[in-house]
C-alpha positions as CSV (number, residue, x, y, z in Angstrom):
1,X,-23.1,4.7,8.5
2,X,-19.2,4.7,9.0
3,X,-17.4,1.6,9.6
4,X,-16.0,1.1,12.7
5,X,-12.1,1.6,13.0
6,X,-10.3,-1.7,13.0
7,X,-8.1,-2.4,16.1
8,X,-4.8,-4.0,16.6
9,X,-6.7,-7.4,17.5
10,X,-8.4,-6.9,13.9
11,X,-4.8,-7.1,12.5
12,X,-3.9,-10.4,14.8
13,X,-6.9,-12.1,13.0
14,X,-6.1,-11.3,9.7
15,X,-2.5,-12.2,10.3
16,X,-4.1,-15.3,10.9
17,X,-6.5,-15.5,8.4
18,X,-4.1,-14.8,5.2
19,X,-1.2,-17.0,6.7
20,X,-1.9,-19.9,4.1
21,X,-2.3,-17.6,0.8
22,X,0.6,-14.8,1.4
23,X,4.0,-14.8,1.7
24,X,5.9,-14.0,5.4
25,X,8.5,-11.0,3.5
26,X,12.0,-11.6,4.9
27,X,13.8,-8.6,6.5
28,X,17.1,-7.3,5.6
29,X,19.7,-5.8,8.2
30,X,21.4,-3.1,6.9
31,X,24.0,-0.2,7.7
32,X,23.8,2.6,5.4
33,X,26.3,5.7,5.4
34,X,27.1,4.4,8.8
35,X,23.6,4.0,10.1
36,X,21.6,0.6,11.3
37,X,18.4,0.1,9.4
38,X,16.1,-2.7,8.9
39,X,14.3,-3.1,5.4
40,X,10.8,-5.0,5.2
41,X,11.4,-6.5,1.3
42,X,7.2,-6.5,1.1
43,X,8.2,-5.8,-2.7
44,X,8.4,-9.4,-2.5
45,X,5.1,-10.3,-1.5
46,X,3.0,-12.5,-3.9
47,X,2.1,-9.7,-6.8
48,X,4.7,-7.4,-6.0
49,X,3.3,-5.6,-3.1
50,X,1.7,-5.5,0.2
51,X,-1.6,-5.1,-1.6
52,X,-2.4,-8.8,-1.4
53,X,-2.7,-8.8,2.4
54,X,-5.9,-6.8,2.6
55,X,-7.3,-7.9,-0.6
56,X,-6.9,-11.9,0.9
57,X,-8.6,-10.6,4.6
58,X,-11.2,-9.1,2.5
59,X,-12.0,-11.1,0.4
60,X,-12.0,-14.6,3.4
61,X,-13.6,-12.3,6.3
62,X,-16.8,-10.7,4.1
63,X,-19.6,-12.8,2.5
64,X,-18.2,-14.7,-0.5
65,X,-19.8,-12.8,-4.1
66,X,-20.4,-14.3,-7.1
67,X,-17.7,-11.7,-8.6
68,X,-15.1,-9.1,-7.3
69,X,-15.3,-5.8,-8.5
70,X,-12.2,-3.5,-7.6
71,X,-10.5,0.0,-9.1
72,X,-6.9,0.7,-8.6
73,X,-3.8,2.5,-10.0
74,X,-2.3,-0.7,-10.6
75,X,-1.4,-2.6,-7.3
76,X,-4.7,-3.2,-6.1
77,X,-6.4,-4.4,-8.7
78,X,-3.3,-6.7,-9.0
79,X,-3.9,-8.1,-5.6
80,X,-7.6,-8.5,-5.9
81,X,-7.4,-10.1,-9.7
82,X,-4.7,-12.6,-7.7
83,X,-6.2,-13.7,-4.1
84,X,-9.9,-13.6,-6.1
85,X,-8.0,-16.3,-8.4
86,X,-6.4,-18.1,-5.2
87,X,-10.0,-18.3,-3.8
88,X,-11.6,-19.3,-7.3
89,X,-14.1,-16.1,-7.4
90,X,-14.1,-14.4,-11.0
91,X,-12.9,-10.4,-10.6
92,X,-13.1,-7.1,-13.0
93,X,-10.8,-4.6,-12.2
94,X,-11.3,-0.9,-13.6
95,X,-7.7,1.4,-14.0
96,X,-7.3,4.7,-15.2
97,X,-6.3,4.7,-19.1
98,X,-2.9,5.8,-17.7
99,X,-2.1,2.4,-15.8
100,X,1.6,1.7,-16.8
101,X,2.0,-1.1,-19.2
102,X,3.5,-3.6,-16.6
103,X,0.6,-3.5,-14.4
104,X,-2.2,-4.0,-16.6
105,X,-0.3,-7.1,-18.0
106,X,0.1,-8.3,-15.1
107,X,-3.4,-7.8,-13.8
108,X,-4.7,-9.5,-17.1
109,X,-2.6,-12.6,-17.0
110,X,-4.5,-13.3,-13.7
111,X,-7.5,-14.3,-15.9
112,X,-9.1,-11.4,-14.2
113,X,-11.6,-8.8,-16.5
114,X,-9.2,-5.2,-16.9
115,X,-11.5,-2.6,-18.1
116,X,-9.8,1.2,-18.5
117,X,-11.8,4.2,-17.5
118,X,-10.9,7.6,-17.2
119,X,-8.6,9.6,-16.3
120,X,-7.6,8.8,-12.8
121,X,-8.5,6.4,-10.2
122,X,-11.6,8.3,-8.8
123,X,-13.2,7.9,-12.8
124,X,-12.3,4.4,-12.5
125,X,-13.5,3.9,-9.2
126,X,-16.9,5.2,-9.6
127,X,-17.5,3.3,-12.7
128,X,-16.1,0.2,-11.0
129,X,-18.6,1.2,-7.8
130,X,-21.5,1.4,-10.5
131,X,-20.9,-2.5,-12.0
132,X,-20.4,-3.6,-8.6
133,X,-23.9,-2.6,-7.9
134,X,-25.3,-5.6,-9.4
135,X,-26.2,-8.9,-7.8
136,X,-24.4,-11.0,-6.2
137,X,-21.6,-8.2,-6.9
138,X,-18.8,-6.9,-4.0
139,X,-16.3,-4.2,-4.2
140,X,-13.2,-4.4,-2.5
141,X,-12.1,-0.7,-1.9
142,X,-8.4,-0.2,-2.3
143,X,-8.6,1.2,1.3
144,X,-11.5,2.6,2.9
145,X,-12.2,-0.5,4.3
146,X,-11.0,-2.0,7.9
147,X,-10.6,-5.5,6.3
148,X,-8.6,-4.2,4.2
149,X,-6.5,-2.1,6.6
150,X,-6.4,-4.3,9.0
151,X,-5.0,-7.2,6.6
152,X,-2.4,-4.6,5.1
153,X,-1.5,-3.9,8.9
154,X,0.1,-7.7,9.2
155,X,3.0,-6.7,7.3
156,X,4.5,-4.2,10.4
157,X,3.0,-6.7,13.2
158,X,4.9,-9.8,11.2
159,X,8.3,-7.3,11.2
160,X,8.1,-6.3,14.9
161,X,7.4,-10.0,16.0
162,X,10.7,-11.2,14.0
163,X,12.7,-7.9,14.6
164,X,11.5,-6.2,18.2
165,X,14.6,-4.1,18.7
166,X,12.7,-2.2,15.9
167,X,11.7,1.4,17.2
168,X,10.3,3.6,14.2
169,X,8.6,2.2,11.0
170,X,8.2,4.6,7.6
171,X,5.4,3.4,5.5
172,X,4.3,5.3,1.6
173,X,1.1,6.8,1.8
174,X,-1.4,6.7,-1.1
175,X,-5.0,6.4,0.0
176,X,-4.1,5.4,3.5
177,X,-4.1,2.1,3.7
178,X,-0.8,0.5,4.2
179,X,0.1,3.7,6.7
180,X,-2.6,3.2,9.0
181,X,-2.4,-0.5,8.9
182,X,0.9,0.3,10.4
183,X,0.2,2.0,13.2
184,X,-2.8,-0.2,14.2
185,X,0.5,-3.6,13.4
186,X,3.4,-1.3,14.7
187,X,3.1,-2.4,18.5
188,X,3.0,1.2,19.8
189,X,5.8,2.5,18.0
190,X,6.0,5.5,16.3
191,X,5.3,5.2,12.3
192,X,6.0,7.9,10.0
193,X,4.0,8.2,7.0
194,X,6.1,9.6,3.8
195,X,4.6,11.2,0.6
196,X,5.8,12.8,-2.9
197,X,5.9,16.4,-2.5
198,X,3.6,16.6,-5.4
199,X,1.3,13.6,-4.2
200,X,0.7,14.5,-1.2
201,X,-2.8,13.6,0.2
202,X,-2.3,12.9,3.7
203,X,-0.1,15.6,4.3
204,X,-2.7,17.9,2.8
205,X,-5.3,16.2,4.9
206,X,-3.1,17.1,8.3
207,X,-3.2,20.5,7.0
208,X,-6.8,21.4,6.4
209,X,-7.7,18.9,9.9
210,X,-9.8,16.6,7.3
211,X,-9.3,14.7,3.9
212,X,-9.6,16.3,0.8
213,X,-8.4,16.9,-2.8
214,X,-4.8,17.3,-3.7
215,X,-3.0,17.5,-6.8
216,X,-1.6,14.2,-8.2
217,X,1.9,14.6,-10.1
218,X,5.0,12.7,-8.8
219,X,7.1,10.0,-10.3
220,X,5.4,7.8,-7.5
221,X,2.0,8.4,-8.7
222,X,0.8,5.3,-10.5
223,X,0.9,3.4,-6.8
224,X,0.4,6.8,-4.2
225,X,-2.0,8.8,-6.6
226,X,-4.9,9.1,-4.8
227,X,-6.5,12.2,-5.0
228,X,-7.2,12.1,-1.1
229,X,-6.6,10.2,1.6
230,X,-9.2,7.9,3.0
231,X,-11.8,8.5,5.7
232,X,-11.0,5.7,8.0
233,X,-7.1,5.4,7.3
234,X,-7.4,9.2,7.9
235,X,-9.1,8.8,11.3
236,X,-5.9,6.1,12.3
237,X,-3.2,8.3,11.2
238,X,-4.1,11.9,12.1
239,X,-3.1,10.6,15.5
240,X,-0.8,8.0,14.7
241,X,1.8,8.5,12.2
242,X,3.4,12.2,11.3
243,X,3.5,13.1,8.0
244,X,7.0,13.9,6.0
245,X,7.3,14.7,2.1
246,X,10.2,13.8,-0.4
247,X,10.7,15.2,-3.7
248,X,10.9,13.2,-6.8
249,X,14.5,13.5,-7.2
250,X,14.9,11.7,-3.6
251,X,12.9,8.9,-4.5
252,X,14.6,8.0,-7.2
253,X,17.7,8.0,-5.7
254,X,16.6,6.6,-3.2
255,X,15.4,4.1,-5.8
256,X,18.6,3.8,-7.9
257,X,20.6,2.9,-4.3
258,X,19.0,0.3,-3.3
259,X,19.7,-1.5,-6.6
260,X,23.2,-0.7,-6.4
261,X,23.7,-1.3,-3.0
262,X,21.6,-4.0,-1.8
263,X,20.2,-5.4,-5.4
264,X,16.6,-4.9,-4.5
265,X,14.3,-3.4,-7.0
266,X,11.4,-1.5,-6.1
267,X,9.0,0.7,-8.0
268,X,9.6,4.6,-6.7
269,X,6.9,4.4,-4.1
270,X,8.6,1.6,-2.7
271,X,11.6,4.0,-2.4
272,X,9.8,6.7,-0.5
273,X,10.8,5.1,2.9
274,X,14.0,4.6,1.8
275,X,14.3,8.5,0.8
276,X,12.4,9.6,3.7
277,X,15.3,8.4,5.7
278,X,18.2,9.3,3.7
279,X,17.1,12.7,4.0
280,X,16.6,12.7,7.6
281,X,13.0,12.7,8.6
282,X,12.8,9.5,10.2
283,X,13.6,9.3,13.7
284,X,14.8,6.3,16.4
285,X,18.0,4.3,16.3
286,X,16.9,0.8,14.6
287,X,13.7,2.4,11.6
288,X,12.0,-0.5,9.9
289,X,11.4,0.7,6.2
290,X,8.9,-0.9,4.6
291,X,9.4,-1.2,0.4
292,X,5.6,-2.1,-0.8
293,X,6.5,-2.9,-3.9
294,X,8.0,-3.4,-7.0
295,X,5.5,-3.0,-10.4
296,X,6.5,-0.6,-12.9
297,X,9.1,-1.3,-15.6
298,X,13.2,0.6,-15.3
299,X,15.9,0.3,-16.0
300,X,18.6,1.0,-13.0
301,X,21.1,3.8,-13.8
C-alpha cells in the first residue's frame, strides 16, 4: 500500500517538530553579474546538509526502535547516525564501497555502526532493508518516505517566511527528496528542480511519464546518485517543479565562484542551483537557491 503524499500542513508540523534539534540556515542576499539572488546556506545545517531535517521528523513522528537502520551515499546516513545520537537511539548505516573518505569519517565519528556494501546505493540499500528486518528494527529511507519529505520541505517554508519577496526556488535532485519537499514548503511558488546531465533521474523520470533507472556518472554523484527518482517525491514533482540539467563543468564553476566570491563552500551538488542559474534556466526576479550541502573534501582553485 502506498503512503499517502504529505501536504504543506505535514511540513508546518515538522517545522515544528525539529525546531529544538536543527539549525534555522541564515540567508544570504546577493547580486551576481548584476542580478538579485537569495542563497539558503542549508550547507550549514547541523552535518553539512539538509538531510538532518527529515531524518529528525522521522525519526520523532514514527514509533521509537530499538535501532535505526538507514543506506545512503553519504549525507543521509550522516543525518540519521547524528539525530539517532541527538535522540539516544543506536543506528547502522550501510554506503556503497565508493562513499568518499570524508563522509564515512564523518558518519563514524557519530558512534554510529558504518558497514560498506556494494557497489552503489541500491546494493547498500537492500542489504540495509534486509538487517532492518529484524525486531525492534526501523529503516529510515533516504526519501521515499513523507516524514522524511515533509521534514526536508522546512528548509524552503523557513526561507519564504524570513524572505517573502522570494518568487522561484532551485533545489538539487537526487532521489527526490529535498525537491519535492520544496514544492510542498515553497508557498505556491514555482521550484525548479536541477540535475547533472549525467545524473539525471528525475529528468529521465519526466521523460518516460514514470521513475526509472538512469545512469549514474557526474562529479555530483556521491550526494544526487540515485539510480531513480522516488515514487512519492516523483508523484510531488511531476507537477510541481520543472526539470533543468547542468553539465559537470557548470557545477564546478559554479562551485569554484561561490568560494571566491562569497567564501561559502559547498560540495558540487550544493552548486547545482547555483549553476542552474548562472546558466539561465531559472526563472523570476528574486530565485532562492538552496546549497544542501557541503561533505566532500577540495581544494578551491
Amino acid at each position: 500500500m502506498t503512503p499517502a503524499l504529505p501536504t504543506p500542513a505535514d511540513v508546518d508540523s515538522a517545522a515544528e517538530r525539529i525546531a529544538p534539534h536543527a539549525r534555522r540556515t541564515p540567508v544570504l542576499r546577493a547580486t551576481v553579474d548584476g542580478r538579485p539572488v537569495v542563497f539558503k546556506l542549508e550547507q550549514l545545517q547541523l552535518t553539512g546538509s539538509f538531510k538532518l531535517r527529515g531524518a529528525l521528523n522521522a525519526l520523532l513522528a514514527g514509533p521509537r526502535a530499538e535501532r535505526v537502520v538507514t543506506a545512503s551515499g553519504g549525507n543521509h546516513g550522516l543525518a540519521v547516525a547524528t539525530a539517532a545520537g541527538l535522540l539516544d537511539l543506536p543506528a547502522t548505516v550501510y554506503v556503497p564501497e565508493s562513499v568518499p573518505a570524508a563522509k564515512a569519517r564523518r558518519i563514524e565519528a557519530t558512534g554510529a555502526k558504518l558497514i560498506r556494501h556494494g557497489a552503489t546505493y541500491a546494493e547498500a540499500a537492500g542489504a540495509a532493508k534486509t538487517d532492518a528486518a529484524a525486531a525492534g528494527r526501523r529503516y529510515v529511507p533516504a526519501y521515499e518516505d513523507p516524514l522524511v519529505i515533509a521534514g526536508q520541505g522546512t528548509c524552503a517554508a523557513e526561507t519564504v517566511r524570513a524572505e517573502s519577496d522570494v518568487d522561484v526556488l532551485v533545489a538539487a535532485v537526487g532521489g527526490g527528496g529535498l525537491a519535492a519537499g520544496t514544492v510542498l514548503g515553497a508557498g505556491g511558488r514555482p521550484v525548479v528542480a536541477a540535475e547533472p546531465v549525467g545524473c539525471a533521474a528525475f529528468h529521465a523520470a519526466v521523460g518516460a511519464g514514470a521513475p526509472v533507472d538512469s545512469t549514474v556518472d557526474s562529479v555530483a554523484a556521491s550526494a544526487l546518485g540515485a539510480t531513480r527518482v522516488g515514487e512519492l517525491p516523483f508523484a510531488i514533482l511531476r507537477d510541481g517543479a520543472s526539470s533543468v540539467l547542468v553539465t559537470d563543468a557548470e557545477i564546478l564553476a559554479a562551485r569554484d565562484r561561490l568560494w571566491e566570491e562569497f567564501r561559502l563552500a559547498v560540495e558540487p551538488a550544493g552548486a547545482v542551483p547555483f549553476a542552474a542559474w548562472l546558466a539561465g534556466h531559472v526563472p523570476g526576479d528574486l530565485p532562492c537557491l538552496i546549497l544542501c550541502g557541503a561533505n566532500t573534501d577540495w581544494t578551491p582553485a
